[in-house]
C-alpha positions as CSV (number, residue, x, y, z in Angstrom):
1,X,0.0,0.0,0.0
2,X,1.1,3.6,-1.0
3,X,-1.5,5.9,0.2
4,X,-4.8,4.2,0.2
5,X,-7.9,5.2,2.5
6,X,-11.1,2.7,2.0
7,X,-14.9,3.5,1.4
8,X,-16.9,0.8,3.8
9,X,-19.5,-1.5,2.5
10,X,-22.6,-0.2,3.9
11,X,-21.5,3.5,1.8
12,X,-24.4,4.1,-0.5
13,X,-24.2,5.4,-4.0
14,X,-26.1,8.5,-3.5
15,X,-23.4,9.1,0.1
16,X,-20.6,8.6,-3.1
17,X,-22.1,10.9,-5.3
18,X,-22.8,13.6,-2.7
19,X,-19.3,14.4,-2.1
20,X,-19.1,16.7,-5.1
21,X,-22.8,17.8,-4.9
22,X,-23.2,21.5,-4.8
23,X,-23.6,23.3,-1.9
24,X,-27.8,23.9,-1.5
25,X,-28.8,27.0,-1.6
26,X,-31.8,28.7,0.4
27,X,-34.8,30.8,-1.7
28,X,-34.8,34.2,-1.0
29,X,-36.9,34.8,2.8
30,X,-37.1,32.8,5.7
31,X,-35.5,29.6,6.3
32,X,-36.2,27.6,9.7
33,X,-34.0,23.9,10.6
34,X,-36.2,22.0,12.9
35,X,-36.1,18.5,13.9
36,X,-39.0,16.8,15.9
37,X,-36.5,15.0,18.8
38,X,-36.4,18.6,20.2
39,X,-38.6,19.8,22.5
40,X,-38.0,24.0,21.9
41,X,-39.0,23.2,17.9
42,X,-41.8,21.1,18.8
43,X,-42.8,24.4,20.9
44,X,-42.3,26.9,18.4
45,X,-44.6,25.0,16.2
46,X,-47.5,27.7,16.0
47,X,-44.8,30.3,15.6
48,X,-44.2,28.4,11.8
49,X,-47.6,28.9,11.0
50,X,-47.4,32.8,12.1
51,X,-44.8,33.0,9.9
52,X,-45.8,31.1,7.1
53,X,-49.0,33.5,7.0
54,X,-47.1,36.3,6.9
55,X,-43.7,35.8,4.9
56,X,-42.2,33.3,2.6
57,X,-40.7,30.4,4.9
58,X,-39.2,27.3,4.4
59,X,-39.0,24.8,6.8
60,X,-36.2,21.6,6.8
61,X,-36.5,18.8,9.1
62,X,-33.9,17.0,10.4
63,X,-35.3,13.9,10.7
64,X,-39.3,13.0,10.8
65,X,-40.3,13.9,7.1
66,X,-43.6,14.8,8.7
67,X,-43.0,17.1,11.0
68,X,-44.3,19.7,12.0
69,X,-46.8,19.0,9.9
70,X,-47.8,22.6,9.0
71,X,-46.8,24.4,6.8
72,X,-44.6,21.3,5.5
73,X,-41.3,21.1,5.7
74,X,-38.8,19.6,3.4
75,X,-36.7,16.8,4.3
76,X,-33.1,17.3,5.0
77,X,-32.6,13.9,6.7
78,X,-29.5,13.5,4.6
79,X,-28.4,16.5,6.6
80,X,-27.0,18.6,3.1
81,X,-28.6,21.7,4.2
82,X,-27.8,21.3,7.7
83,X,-24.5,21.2,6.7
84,X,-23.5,23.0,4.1
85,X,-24.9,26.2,6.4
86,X,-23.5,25.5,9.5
87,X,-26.7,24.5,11.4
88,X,-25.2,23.9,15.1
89,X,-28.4,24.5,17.1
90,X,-31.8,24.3,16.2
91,X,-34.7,25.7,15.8
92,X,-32.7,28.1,13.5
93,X,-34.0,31.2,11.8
94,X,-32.3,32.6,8.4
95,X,-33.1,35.1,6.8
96,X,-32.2,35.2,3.1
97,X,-32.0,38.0,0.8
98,X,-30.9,38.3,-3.2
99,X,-29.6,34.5,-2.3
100,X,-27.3,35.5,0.8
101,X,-28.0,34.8,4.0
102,X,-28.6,38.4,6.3
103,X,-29.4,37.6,9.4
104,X,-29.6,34.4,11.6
105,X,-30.8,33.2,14.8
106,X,-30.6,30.4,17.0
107,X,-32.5,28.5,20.1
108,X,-35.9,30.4,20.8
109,X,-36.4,34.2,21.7
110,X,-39.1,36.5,21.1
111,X,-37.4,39.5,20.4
112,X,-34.5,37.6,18.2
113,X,-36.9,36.0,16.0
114,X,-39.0,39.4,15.6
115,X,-36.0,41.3,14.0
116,X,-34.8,38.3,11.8
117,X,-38.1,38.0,10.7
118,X,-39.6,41.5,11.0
119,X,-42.8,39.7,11.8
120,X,-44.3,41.2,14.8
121,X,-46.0,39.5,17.8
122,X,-44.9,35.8,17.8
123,X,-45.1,33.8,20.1
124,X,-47.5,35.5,22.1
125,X,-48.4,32.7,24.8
126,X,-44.9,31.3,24.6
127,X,-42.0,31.6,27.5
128,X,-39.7,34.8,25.5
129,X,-36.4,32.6,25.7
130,X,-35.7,29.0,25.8
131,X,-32.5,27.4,24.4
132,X,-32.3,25.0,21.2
133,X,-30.6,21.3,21.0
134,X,-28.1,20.5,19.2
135,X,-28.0,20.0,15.4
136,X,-27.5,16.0,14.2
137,X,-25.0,17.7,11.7
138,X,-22.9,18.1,14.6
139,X,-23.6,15.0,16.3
140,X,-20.4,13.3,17.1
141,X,-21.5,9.9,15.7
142,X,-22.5,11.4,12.5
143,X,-19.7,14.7,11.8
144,X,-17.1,12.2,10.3
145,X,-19.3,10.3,8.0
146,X,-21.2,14.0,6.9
147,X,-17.5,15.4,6.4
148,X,-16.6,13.0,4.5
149,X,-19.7,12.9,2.7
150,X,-19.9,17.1,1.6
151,X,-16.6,18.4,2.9
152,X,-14.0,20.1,0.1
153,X,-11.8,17.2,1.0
154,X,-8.4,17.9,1.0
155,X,-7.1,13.8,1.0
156,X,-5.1,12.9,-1.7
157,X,-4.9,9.0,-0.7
158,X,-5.8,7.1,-3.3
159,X,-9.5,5.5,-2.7
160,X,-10.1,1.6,-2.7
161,X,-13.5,0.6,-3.4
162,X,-15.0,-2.4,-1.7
163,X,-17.6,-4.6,-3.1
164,X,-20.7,-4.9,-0.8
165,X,-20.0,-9.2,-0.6
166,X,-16.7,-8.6,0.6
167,X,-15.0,-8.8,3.7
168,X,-12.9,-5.6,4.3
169,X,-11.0,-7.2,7.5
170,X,-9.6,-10.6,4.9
171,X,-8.9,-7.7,2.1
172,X,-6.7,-6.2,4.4
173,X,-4.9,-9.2,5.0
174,X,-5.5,-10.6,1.4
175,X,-3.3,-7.3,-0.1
176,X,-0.7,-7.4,2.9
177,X,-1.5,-4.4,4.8
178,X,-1.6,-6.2,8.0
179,X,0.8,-7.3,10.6
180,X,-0.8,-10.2,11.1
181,X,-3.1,-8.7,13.2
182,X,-6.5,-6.9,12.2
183,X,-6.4,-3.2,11.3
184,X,-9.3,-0.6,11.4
185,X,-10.1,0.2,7.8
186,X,-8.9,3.8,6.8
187,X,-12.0,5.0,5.4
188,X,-12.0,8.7,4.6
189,X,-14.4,9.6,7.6
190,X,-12.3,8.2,10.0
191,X,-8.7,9.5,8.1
192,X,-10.4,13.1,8.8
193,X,-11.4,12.3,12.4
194,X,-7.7,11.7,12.9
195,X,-6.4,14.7,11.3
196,X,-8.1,16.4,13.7
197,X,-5.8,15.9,15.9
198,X,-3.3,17.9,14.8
199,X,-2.9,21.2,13.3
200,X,-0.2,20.0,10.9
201,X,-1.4,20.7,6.7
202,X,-2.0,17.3,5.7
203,X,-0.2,17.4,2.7
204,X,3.3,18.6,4.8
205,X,5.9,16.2,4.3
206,X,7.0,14.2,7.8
207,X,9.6,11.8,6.3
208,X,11.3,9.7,3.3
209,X,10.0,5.9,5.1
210,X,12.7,3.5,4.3
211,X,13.7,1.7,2.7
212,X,12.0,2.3,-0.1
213,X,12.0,6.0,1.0
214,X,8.6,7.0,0.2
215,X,7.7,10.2,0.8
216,X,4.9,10.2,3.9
217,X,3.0,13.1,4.5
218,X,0.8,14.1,7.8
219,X,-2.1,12.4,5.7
220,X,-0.5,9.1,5.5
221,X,0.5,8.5,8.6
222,X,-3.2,9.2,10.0
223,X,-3.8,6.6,7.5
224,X,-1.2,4.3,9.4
225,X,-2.8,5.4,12.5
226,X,-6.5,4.7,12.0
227,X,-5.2,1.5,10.9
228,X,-3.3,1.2,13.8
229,X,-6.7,1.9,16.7
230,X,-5.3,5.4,17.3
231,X,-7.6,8.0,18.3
232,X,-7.0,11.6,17.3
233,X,-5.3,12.7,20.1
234,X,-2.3,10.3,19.4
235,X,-1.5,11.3,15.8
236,X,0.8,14.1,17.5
237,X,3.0,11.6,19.1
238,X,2.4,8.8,15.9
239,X,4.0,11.8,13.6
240,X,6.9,12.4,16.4
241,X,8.0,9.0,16.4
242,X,7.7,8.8,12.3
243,X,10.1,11.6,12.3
244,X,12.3,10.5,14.6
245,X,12.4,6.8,13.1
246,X,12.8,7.5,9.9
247,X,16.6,9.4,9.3
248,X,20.1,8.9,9.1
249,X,20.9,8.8,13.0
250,X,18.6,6.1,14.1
251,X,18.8,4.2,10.5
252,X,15.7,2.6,10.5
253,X,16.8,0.8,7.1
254,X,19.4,-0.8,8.9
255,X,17.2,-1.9,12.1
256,X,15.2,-3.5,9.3
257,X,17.9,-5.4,7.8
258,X,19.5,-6.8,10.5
259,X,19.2,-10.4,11.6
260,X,19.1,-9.6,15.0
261,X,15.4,-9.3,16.7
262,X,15.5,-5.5,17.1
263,X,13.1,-3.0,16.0
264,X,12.3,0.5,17.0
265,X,10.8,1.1,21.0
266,X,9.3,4.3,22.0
267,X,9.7,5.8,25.1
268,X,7.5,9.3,25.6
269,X,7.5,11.6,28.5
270,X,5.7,14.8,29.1
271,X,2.1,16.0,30.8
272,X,1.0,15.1,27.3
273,X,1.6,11.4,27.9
274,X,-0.8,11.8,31.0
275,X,-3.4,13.9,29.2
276,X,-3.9,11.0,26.3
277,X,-4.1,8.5,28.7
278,X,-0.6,6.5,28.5
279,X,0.8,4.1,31.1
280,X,3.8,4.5,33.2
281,X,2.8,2.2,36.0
282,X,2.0,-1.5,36.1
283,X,2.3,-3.2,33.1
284,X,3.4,-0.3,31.2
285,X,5.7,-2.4,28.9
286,X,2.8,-4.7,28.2
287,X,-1.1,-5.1,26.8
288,X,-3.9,-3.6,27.8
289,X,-3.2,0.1,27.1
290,X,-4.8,1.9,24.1
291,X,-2.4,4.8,23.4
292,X,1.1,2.9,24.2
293,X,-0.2,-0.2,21.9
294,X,-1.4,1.8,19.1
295,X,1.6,4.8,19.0
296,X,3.8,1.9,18.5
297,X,2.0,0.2,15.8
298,X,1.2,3.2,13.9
299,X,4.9,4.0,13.4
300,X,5.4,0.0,12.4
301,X,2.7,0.1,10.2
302,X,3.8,3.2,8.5
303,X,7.5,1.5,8.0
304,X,5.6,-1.9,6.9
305,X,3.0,-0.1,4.3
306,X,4.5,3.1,3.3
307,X,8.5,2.0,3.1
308,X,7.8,-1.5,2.3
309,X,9.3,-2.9,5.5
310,X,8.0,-6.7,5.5
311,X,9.1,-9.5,7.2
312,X,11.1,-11.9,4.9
313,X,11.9,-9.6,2.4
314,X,13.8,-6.2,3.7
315,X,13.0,-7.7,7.0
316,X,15.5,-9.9,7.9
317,X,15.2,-10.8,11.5
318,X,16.1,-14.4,12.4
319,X,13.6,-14.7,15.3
320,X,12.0,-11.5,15.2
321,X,10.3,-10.4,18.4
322,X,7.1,-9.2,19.8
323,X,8.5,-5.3,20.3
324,X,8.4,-5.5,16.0
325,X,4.5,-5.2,16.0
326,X,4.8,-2.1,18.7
327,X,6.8,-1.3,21.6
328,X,6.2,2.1,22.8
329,X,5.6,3.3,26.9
330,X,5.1,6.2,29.2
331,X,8.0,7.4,31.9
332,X,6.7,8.3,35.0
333,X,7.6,11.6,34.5
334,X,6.3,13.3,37.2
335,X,7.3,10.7,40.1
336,X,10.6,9.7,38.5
337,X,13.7,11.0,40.9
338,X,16.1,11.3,38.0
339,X,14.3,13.2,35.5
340,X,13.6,11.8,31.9
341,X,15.5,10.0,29.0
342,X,14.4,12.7,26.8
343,X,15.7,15.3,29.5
344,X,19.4,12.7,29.3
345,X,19.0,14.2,25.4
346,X,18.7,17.9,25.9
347,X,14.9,18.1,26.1
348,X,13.7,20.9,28.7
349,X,11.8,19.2,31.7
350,X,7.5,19.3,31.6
351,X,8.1,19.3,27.5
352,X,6.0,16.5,25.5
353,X,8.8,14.3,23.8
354,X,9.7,10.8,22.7
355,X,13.0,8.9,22.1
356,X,13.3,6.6,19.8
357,X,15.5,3.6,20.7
358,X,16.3,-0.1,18.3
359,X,15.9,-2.6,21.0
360,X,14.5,-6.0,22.0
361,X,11.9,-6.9,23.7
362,X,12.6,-5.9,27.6
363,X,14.4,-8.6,30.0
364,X,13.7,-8.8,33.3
365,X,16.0,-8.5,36.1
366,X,14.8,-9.2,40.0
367,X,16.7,-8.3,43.2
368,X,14.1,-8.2,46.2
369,X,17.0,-8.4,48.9
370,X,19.4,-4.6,48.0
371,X,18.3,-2.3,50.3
372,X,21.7,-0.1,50.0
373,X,21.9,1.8,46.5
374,X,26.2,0.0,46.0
375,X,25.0,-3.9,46.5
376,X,21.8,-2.4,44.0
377,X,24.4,-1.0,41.6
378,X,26.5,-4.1,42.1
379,X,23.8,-6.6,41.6
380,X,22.1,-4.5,38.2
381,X,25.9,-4.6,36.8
382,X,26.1,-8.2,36.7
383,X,22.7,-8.4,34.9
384,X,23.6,-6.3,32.4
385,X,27.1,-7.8,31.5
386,X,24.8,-10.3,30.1
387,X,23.3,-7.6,27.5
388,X,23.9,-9.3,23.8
389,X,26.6,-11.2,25.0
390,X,29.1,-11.0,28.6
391,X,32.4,-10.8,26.2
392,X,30.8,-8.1,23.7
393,X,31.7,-4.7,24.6
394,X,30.9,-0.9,23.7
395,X,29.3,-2.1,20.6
396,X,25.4,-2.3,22.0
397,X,23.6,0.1,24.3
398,X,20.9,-0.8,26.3
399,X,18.3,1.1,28.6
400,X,17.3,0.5,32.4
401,X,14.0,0.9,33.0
402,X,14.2,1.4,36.9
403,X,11.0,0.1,38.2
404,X,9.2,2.5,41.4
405,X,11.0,0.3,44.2
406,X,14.3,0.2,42.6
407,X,14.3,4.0,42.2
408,X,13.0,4.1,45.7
409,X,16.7,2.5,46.6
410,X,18.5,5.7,44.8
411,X,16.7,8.4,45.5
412,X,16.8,7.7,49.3
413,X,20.3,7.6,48.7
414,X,20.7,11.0,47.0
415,X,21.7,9.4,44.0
416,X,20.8,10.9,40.8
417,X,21.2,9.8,37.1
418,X,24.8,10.8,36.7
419,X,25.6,8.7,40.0
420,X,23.7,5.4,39.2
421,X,24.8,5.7,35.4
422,X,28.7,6.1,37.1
423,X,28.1,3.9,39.5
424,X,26.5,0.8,37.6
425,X,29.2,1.5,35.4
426,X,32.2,0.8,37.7
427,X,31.3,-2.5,38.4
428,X,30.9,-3.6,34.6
429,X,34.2,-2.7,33.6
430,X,36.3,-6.0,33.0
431,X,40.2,-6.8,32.3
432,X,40.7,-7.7,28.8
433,X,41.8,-11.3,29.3
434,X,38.0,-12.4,30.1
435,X,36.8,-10.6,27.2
436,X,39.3,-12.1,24.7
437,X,38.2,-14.9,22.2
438,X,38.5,-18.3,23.8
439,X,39.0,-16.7,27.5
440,X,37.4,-18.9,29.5
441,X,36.8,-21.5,26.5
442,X,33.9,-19.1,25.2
443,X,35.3,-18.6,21.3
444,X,33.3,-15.3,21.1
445,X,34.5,-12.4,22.2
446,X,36.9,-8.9,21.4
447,X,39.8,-9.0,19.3
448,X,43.1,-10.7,20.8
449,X,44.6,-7.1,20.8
450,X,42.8,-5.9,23.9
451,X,44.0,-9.3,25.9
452,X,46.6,-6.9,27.8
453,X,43.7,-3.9,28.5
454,X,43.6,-3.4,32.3
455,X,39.8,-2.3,32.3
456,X,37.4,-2.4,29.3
457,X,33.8,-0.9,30.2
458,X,31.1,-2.8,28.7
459,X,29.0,0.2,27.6
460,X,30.5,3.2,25.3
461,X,29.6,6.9,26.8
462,X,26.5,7.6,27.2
463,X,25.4,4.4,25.8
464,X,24.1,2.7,29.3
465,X,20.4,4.8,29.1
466,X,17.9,5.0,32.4
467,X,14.4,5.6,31.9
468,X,11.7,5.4,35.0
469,X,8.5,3.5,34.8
470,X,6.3,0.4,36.3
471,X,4.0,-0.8,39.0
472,X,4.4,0.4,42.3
473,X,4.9,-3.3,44.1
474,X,8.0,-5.3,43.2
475,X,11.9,-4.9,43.4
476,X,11.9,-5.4,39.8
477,X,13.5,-3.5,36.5
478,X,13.6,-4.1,32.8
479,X,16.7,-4.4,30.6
480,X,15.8,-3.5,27.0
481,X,18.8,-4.3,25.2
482,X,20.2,-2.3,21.9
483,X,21.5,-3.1,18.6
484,X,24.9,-2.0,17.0
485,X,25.7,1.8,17.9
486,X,27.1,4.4,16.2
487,X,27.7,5.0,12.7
488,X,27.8,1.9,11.6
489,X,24.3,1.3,13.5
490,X,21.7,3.5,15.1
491,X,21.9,6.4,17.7
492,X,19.1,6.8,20.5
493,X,16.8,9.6,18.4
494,X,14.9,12.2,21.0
495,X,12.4,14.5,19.4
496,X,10.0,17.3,21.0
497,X,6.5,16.2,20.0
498,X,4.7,19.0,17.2
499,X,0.8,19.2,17.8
């Protein structure tokens, strides 16, 4: 797929042909949108007929054909009208003059409706005010299909028409626009629901996808992201993590084409992550939250559909992983005693961001007896020796996530990020006769050169990362470990989110 949004099966061929309909106009005089499921237009009834005695009216009905009866109405249960003159509330009064609209009212009042009109005494044995209901063209279940349907619209995906016997679900998987799991169609109501969510022009480029570098605008990646379960709301941090995925310093090409299970995890912070709902605490790594599942599968998505990133062919990950179909999660932000891994990359503190990281799906590492942050330190170093391999070196990062307890241990302490980084550090460092091949009749290992090295650390600068998150109970922390660094492989990739 290169930029496809769907129509659905129940979409009628009058709701196809609408959408370059012209907008309906009102005859010269008064115009009054009523619909019966309101009790202020079912009120104003015998104000109609006062009107249609004395002026030209004409009345639309939202949706009984039959009311109010007298003087008949005409139908706009198709909501055209409605829409194409920005109904929001009704009962409202138009008045139309030489085919433009000249003055407007809304809801129910005496003295409104006399000047709109200039019809004099209405009303008499009615209550002088009483507000209007809202108008079904601005019913939230109905604003997506009716923008779709008479909106200018401004996508440029290409459409995909879907016969009314088939399944839309098995064509997704049928044309390989899956990741094996079911996606939301991208039909053009819902594309537009998610663009909402941004102010970003649809049409503005976010990134070249690779690897077949195709160019992905704002528009197709809400198109990743309805496929994804996103909600509006998220597209923000689904376009951050594009952008940041998708460049020369984290090399998503490269993630993609390596045998080793890595692909790309996100890790957000911010009052943003709060205000969409993400996770930080239990489980945050895991199912059962909307926003970190779906940010993460957007961005895969977009890399699987739009750069042609598919397992078996640029794809070449001997066992793959579950992080490949979306690993993205919350910091805990505003509990966290050592700040951020955004704020470790330059981004100011209480600002929405993301990092981008190519890692593997988290390890666990358990130590319920460290009270004392130096036997903590000690006992997390000897986990993470193990990170790719004991006798690799400097050639993979990894991040921490410090579980709540952990933390707990540090922060009592006085220890910031600098100090546990430092700290953890020391007691990795190893002489270069254990890392050597066939030291300790392992043949993998570093080059016989660094046998005589006196101290090799295991993790370049800055390449041992700490972010903050999980579930309040439990002396537990997550290793997620990295894939080659540096210019030959992928650099950590933080990014302030754009809205």
């Amino acid at each position: 797929m290169t930029d496809t949004t769907t129509r659905g099966t129940g979409t009628s061929d009058a709701a196809d042909t609408a959408d370059t309909a012209s907008r309906p106009e009102l005859a010269d005089g008064l115009a009054v949108v009523v619909k019966r499921d309101c009790e202020t237009c079912r009120m104003i009834v015998p104000v109609l007929a006062q009107l249609d005695a004395r002026a030209t009216l004409t009345v639309y009905t939202q949706d009984d054909p039959g009311f109010p009866g007298e003087p008949r109405a005409v139908a706009d249960t198709d909501l055209a009208v409605s829409w194409h003159h920005g109904i929001e509330t009704v009962p409202t009064l138009i008045r139309v003059a030489d085919g433009s609209e000249v003055g407007r009212t809304v809801g129910w009042s005496r003295e409104s409706w006399e000047s709109v009109s200039g019809v004099d005494d209405l009303g008499a044995d009615l209550p002088a005010v009483r507000p209007g209901c809202g108008s079904l063209s601005v019913d939230p279940d109905l604003v997506d299909e009716l923008r779709a349907r008479f909106g200018a619209s401004t996508l440029r995906s290409r459409r995909v028409e879907v016969a009314a016997a088939e399944d839309v679900m098995e064509m997704t998987f049928t044309r390989g626009w899956t990741d094996g799991l079911p996606v939301v169609p991208p039909t053009e109501e819902r594309v537009l629901a998610m663009l909402e969510g941004t102010s970003r022009d649809p049409g503005e480029v976010v990134a070249s996808v690779p690897p077949d570098l195709d160019e992905v605008t704002v528009e197709k990646v809400a198109v990743s992201a309805v496929m994804a379960g996103c909600r509006p709301e998220y597209l923000p941090w689904v376009l951050t993590a594009v952008e940041a995925a998708c460049n020369d310093e984290f090399n998503m090409h490269g993630v993609l084409c390596t045998t080793m299970p890595v692909g790309p995890v996100v890790v957000c912070s911010g009052p943003g992550t709060r205000a969409i709902g993400m996770n930080s605490g239990g489980n945050a790594l895991g199912q059962g939250n909307r926003a970190n599942l779906t940010i993460g599968r957007a961005l895969q998505l977009c890399v699987r559909n739009f750069g042609g990133g598919r397992p078996g062919e640029i794809d070449r990950s001997t066992h793959g992983s579950p992080g490949k179909i979306s690993f993205c999660f919350a910091e805990a932000d505003d509990t966290s005693p050592y700040g951020t891994l955004a704020g470790e990359h330059g981004i100011e503190p209480g600002t929405d961001a993301l990092t981008v990281f190519a890692g593997e799906s988290p390890q666990g590492f358990v130590d319920q007896l460290s009270r004392e942050p130096d036997s903590l330190a000690r006992s997390m170093a000897t986990r993470l020796l193990s990170v790719q391999h004991p006798k690799l070196i400097m050639a993979f990062d990894a991040i921490l996530v410090v579980g709540p307890e952990h933390a707990r241990v540090y922060a009592e302490a006085g220890w910031g990020r600098e100090r546990i980084v430092e700290e953890i550090s020391s007691h990795l460092a190893r002489p270069g006769s254990d890392l050597v091949r066939g030291a300790h009749g392992i043949a993998e290992g570093v080059p016989e050169r660094f046998a005589d090295a006196e101290s090799l650390p295991k993790f370049r600068p800055g390449g041992l990362l700490l972010a903050h998150a999980g579930g309040g109970a439990g002396l537990f922390s997550q290793i997620i470990a990295g894939w080659a660094n540096g210019a030959t492989g992928s650099e950590p990739t933080t990014r302030a989110v754009r809205y």
